[in-house]
C-alpha positions in Angstrom: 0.0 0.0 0.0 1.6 3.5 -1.2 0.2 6.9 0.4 1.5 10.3 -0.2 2.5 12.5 2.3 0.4 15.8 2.1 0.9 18.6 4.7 -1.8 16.4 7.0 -0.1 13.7 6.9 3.0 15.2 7.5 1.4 17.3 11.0 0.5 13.9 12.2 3.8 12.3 11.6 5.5 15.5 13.6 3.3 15.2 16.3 3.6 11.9 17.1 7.2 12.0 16.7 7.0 14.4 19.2 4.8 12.8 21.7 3.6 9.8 20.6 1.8 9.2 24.1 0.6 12.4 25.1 -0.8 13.4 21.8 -4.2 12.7 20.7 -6.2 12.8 17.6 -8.5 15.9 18.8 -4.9 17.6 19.9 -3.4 16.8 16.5 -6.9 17.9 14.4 -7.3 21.2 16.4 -3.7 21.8 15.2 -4.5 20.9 11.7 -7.9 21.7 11.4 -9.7 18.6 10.0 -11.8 16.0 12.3 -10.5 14.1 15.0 -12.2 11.0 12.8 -10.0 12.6 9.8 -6.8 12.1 12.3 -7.9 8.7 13.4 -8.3 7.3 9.9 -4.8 9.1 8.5 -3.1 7.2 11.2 -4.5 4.1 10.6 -3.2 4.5 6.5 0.2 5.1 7.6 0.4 2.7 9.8 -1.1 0.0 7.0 1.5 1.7 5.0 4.5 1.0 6.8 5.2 4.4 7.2 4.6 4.8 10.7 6.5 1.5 12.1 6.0 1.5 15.8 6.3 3.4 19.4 8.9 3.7 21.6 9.8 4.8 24.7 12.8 6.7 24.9 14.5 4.5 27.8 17.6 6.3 30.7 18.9 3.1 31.5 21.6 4.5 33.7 19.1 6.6 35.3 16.5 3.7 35.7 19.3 1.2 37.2 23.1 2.1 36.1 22.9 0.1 33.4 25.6 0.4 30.6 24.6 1.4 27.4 26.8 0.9 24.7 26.9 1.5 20.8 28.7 -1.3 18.4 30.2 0.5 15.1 30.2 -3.3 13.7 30.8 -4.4 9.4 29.0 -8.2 8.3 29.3 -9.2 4.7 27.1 -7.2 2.4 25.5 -10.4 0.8 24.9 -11.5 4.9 24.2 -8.1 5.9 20.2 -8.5 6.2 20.3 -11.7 8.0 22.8 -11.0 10.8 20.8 -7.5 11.4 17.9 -9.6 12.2 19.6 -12.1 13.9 21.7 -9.7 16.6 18.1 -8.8 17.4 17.9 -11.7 19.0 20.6 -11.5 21.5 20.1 -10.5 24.8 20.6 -6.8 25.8 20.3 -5.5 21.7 17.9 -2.9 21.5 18.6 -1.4 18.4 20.0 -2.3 15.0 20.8 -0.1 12.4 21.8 -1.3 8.9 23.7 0.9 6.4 24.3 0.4 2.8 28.0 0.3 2.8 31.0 -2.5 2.8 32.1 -1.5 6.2 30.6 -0.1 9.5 27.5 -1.8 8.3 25.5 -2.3 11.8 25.2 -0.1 14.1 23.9 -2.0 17.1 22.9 -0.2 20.6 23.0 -2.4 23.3 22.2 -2.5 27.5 24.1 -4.5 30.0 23.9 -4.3 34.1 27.6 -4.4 33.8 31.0 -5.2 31.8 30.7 -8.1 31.5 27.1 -8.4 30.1 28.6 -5.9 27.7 31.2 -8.2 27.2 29.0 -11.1 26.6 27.1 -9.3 23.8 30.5 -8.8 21.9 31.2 -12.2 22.0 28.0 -13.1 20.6 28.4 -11.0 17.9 31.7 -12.1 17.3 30.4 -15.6 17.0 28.0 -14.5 14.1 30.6 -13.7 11.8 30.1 -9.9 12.5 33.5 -7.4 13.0 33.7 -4.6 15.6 34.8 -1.9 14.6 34.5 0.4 17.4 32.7 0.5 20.8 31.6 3.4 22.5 29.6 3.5 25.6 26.6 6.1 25.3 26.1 9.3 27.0 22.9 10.8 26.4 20.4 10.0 23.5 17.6 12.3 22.2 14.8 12.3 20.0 12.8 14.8 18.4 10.4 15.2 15.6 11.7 15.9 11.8 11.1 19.5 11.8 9.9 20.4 8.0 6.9 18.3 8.4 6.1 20.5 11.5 4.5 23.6 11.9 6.5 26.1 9.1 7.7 28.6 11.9 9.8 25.5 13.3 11.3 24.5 9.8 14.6 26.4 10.4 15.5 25.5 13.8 18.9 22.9 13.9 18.1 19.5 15.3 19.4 18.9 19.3 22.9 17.3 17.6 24.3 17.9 14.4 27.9 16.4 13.2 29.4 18.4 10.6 32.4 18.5 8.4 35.8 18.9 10.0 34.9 18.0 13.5 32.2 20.8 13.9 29.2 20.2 15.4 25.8 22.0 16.7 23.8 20.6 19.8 20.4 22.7 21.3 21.0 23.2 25.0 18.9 24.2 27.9 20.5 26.6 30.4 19.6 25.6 33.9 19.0 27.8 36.6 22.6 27.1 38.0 24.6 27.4 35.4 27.2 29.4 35.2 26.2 31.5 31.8 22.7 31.9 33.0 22.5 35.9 33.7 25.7 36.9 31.9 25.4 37.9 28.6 27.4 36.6 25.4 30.3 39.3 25.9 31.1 38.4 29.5 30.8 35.2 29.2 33.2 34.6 26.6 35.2 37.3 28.5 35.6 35.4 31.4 36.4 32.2 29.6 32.9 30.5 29.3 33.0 30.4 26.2 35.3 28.1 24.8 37.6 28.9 21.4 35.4 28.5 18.5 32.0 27.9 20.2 29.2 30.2 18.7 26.2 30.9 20.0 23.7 30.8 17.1 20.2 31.2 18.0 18.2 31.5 21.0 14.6 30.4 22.2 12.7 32.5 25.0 8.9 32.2 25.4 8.4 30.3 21.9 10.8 33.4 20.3 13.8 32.7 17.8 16.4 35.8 18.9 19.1 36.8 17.3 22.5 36.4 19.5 24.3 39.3 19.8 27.3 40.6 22.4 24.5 42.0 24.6 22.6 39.1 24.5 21.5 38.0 28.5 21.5 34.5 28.2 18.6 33.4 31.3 17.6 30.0 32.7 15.4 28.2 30.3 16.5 29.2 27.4 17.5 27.0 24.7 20.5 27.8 23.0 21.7 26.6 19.7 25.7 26.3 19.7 27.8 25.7 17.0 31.5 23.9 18.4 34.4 24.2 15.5 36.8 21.7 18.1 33.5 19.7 19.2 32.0 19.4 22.5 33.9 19.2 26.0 32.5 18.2 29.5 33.2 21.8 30.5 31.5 23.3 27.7 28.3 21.1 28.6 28.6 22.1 32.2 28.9 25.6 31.1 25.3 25.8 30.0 23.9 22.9 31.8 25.0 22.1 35.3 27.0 24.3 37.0 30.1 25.2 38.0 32.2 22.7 40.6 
């Protein structure tokens, strides 16, 4: 079954990406304005589709038990590449699987132990499949959000909360806590006083559901959400500079 994506279709999609949970169909067809029964039966199309493919919960497993989570860079053969994917979905502690189309650092294969050695167990599986790691990182922080164009069209041009980009820059949307140590200064002081880091630009930022323009005068004040732009990438300090707070 094929369905085209028209700008209702599209709200939809955005919304549930969004909040898949807290959003209903009267929510999504006051937004839109089209009947809720409209919304229910456009949901039920992309789902038949394949276009919508589920609902997840967006999991903290080191805040719900220290549990380790831990990304595999991995490469099977192309002409097995299909197969493994759905077999590593069968091991223990695989939550996610990720195929590419490319001859190496194929899979990308997220994983959650209760400790090392589950971690470790999980490698060795894979292993045994005939799949090569290629790296191993343990994860940080993951986040979601909806694919902006098919949002409202005031949202199209914000970034997205991480962005890699060429040369080892990258963007990330922040939200300044009340205790961080930029909250109250603005741009100039902070980077006067070392806050800002070499190369770290401040590109936009979002107060009461307004888009500002940074600028050397700028206060920057607990709750904003700042878009930054790294040229070196991101640091520990430069996340605790808009997040946490000083030590």
């Amino acid at each position: 079954m094929s369905i085209r994506l028209d700008e209702v279709n599209k709200r939809i999609i955005h919304a549930l990406m969004n909040d898949a949970r807290d959003t209903s169909a009267p929510t999504i067809a006051e937004e839109v304005g089209v009947s809720p029964a409209t919304i229910r039966n456009r949901i039920h199309q992309l789902e038949d589709a394949g276009i919508i493919r589920g609902y997840h919960a967006n999991v903290d497993f080191d805040a719900a038990d220290e549990m380790l989570t831990t990304l595999y860079v991995a490469t099977a053969p192309i002409e097995e590449r299909a197969r493994l994917a759905q077999q590593v979905r069968t091991i223990t502690g695989v939550v996610n699987v990720r195929e590419f189309v490319a001859g190496t650092e194929n899979l990308h294969i997220l994983t959650v132990g209760n400790d090392v050695e589950a971690i470790n167990d999980i490698s060795r599986e894979l292993t045994s499949l005939g799949i090569d790691i290629d790296d191993e990182k343990v994860v940080r922080t993951e986040q979601f959000q909806a694919y902006h164009p098919f949002g409202p069209a005031e949202i199209h041009q914000q970034f997205s909360n991480y962005i890699s980009l060429a040369g080892g820059n990258e963007v990330v949307e922040l939200t300044v806590d009340a205790d961080a140590p930029i909250a109250g200064l603005t741009l100039e002081r902070a980077a006067r006083e070392g806050l800002l880091e070499d190369g770290v630009l401040v590109v936009s930022i979002e107060r009461d559901d307004a888009v500002l323009t940074p600028r050397g005068e700028s206060e920057i004040r607990a709750g904003d959400i700042l878009t930054v732009l790294s040229r070196g990438g991101f640091t520990e300090r430069l996340f605790d500079t808009f997040e946490t707070g000083a030590n």
